[in-house]
N, C-alpha and C positions, 0 to 999 in steps of 0.2 A: 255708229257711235264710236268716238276715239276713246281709247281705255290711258289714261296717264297714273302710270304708277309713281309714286312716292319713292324715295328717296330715304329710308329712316335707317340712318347709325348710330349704333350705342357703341362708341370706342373704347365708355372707360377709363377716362384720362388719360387715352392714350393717341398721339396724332401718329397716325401710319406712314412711312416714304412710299409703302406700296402698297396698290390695290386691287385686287382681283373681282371685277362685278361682269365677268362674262356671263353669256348664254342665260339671262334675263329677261323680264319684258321691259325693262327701259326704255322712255319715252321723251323722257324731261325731267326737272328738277335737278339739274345739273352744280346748281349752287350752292346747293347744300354742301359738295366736297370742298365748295373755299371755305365755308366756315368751319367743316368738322375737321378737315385733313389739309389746312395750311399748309402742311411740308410734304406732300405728293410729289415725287419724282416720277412716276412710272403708275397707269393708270390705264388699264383693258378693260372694255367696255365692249369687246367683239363679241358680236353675234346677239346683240340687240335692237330694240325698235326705234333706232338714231336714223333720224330720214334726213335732217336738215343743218344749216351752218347757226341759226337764230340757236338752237339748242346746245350746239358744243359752245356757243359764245362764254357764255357763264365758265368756260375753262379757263379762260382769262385773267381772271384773279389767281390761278394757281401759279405762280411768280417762279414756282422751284420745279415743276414741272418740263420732263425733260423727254419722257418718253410713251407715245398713247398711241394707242391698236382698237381701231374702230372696224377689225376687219369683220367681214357677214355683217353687215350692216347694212340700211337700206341707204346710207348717204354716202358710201363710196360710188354709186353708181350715177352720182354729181359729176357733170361735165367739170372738167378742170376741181375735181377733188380733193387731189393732194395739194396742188398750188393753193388753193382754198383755203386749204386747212392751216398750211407753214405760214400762207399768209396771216390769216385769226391768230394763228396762238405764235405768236414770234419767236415767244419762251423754247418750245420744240426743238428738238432736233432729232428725233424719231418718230415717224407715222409707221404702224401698221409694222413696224419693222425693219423699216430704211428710212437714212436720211433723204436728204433732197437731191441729191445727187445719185440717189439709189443703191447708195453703199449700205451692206447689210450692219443689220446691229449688234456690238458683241455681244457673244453670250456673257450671262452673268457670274456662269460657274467660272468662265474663263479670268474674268475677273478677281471672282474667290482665289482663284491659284496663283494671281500673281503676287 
Protein backbone atom coordinates (compact mmCIF):
# COMPACT_ATOMS: atom_id res chain seq x y z
CA UNK A 1 0.00 0.00 0.00
CA UNK A 2 1.37 3.44 -1.23
CA UNK A 3 1.35 6.02 1.81
CA UNK A 4 0.86 9.69 0.11
CA UNK A 5 1.30 12.18 2.46
CA UNK A 6 -0.34 15.68 2.45
CA UNK A 7 1.19 18.71 1.87
CA UNK A 8 -0.55 21.19 4.63
CA UNK A 9 1.11 24.85 5.10
CA UNK A 10 -0.07 27.30 7.37
CA UNK A 11 2.38 30.29 6.30
CA UNK A 12 0.48 32.93 7.93
CA UNK A 13 0.22 35.48 5.27
CA UNK A 14 3.28 34.92 4.66
CA UNK A 15 4.86 33.62 1.00
CA UNK A 16 8.34 32.29 1.80
CA UNK A 17 11.48 32.58 -1.21
CA UNK A 18 12.78 29.67 0.76
CA UNK A 19 11.82 26.39 1.78
CA UNK A 20 13.18 23.68 3.70
CA UNK A 21 10.96 20.33 3.67
CA UNK A 22 13.96 17.75 3.77
CA UNK A 23 14.07 14.33 5.32
CA UNK A 24 10.17 13.87 5.08
CA UNK A 25 8.10 11.24 3.81
CA UNK A 26 7.02 13.25 0.71
CA UNK A 27 5.33 11.59 -1.88
CA UNK A 28 3.28 14.00 -3.88
CA UNK A 29 1.13 16.92 -3.60
CA UNK A 30 3.52 18.91 -5.00
CA UNK A 31 1.04 21.85 -5.89
CA UNK A 32 0.12 22.94 -3.13
CA UNK A 33 3.72 25.15 -3.02
CA UNK A 34 2.28 27.00 -6.36
CA UNK A 35 -0.37 28.09 -4.51
CA UNK A 36 0.86 28.59 -1.01
CA UNK A 37 4.55 30.00 -1.88
CA UNK A 38 4.22 31.78 -5.33
CA UNK A 39 7.58 33.34 -4.69
CA UNK A 40 9.75 30.15 -4.07
CA UNK A 41 13.36 30.69 -5.25
CA UNK A 42 15.04 27.80 -3.61
CA UNK A 43 13.13 24.73 -2.53
CA UNK A 44 14.90 21.18 -0.89
CA UNK A 45 12.93 18.41 -0.85
CA UNK A 46 16.18 15.93 -0.43
CA UNK A 47 15.88 12.85 1.14
CA UNK A 48 12.30 12.21 0.45
CA UNK A 49 9.81 9.73 -1.17
CA UNK A 50 10.16 11.77 -4.87
CA UNK A 51 10.47 8.43 -7.18
CA UNK A 52 9.11 10.18 -10.29
CA UNK A 53 9.13 13.20 -13.15
CA UNK A 54 4.76 13.19 -13.09
CA UNK A 55 5.35 14.48 -9.29
CA UNK A 56 8.09 17.29 -9.51
CA UNK A 57 5.82 18.44 -12.75
CA UNK A 58 3.57 20.47 -10.42
CA UNK A 59 6.98 22.51 -9.90
CA UNK A 60 6.22 24.24 -12.80
CA UNK A 61 4.06 26.87 -11.99
CA UNK A 62 6.79 27.94 -9.60
CA UNK A 63 7.80 30.82 -12.29
CA UNK A 64 10.49 32.28 -9.66
CA UNK A 65 12.13 29.24 -8.83
CA UNK A 66 15.63 28.97 -9.28
CA UNK A 67 17.20 26.51 -7.12
CA UNK A 68 15.80 22.69 -6.01
CA UNK A 69 17.77 19.64 -4.23
CA UNK A 70 16.00 16.56 -4.67
CA UNK A 71 19.19 14.87 -3.55
CA UNK A 72 18.43 11.04 -1.43
CA UNK A 73 15.69 10.69 -3.43
CA UNK A 74 14.39 7.70 -5.06
CA UNK A 75 14.12 9.93 -8.60
CA UNK A 76 17.61 10.75 -8.92
CA UNK A 77 18.44 7.35 -9.68
CA UNK A 78 16.28 8.12 -13.21
CA UNK A 79 18.34 7.44 -16.14
CA UNK A 80 18.97 10.78 -17.64
CA UNK A 81 17.79 12.63 -14.27
CA UNK A 82 19.26 15.71 -14.19
CA UNK A 83 18.62 16.33 -18.18
CA UNK A 84 15.04 15.44 -17.01
CA UNK A 85 14.67 17.56 -14.66
CA UNK A 86 16.52 21.09 -16.37
CA UNK A 87 14.33 19.86 -19.01
CA UNK A 88 10.68 19.98 -16.67
CA UNK A 89 11.36 22.87 -14.93
CA UNK A 90 13.09 25.41 -17.48
CA UNK A 91 12.77 28.05 -14.72
CA UNK A 92 15.98 26.22 -12.90
CA UNK A 93 19.25 26.72 -12.83
CA UNK A 94 20.32 24.67 -9.79
CA UNK A 95 19.62 20.83 -9.37
CA UNK A 96 20.89 19.27 -6.21
CA UNK A 97 23.42 21.83 -6.24
CA UNK A 98 24.87 22.52 -9.79
CA UNK A 99 23.94 23.94 -12.75
CA UNK A 100 23.83 22.07 -15.98
CA UNK A 101 27.06 22.54 -16.78
CA UNK A 102 28.04 21.15 -13.24
CA UNK A 103 29.33 24.31 -11.88
CA UNK A 104 28.88 24.31 -8.20
CA UNK A 105 26.19 26.61 -6.62
CA UNK A 106 27.23 29.73 -4.63
CA UNK A 107 26.95 29.61 -1.32
CA UNK A 108 24.46 31.89 0.19
CA UNK A 109 26.55 33.24 3.00
CA UNK A 110 28.87 34.27 0.31
CA UNK A 111 26.26 36.20 -1.17
CA UNK A 112 25.30 37.87 2.28
CA UNK A 113 29.01 39.30 2.08
CA UNK A 114 28.91 40.77 -0.96
Amino acid sequence: MEMKKKINLELRNRSPEELELSDNIISGGLEVLAEKCPNLTYLNLSGNKIKDLSTVEALQNLKNLKSLDLFNCEITNLEDYRESIFELLQQITYLDGFDQEDNEAPDSEEEDDE
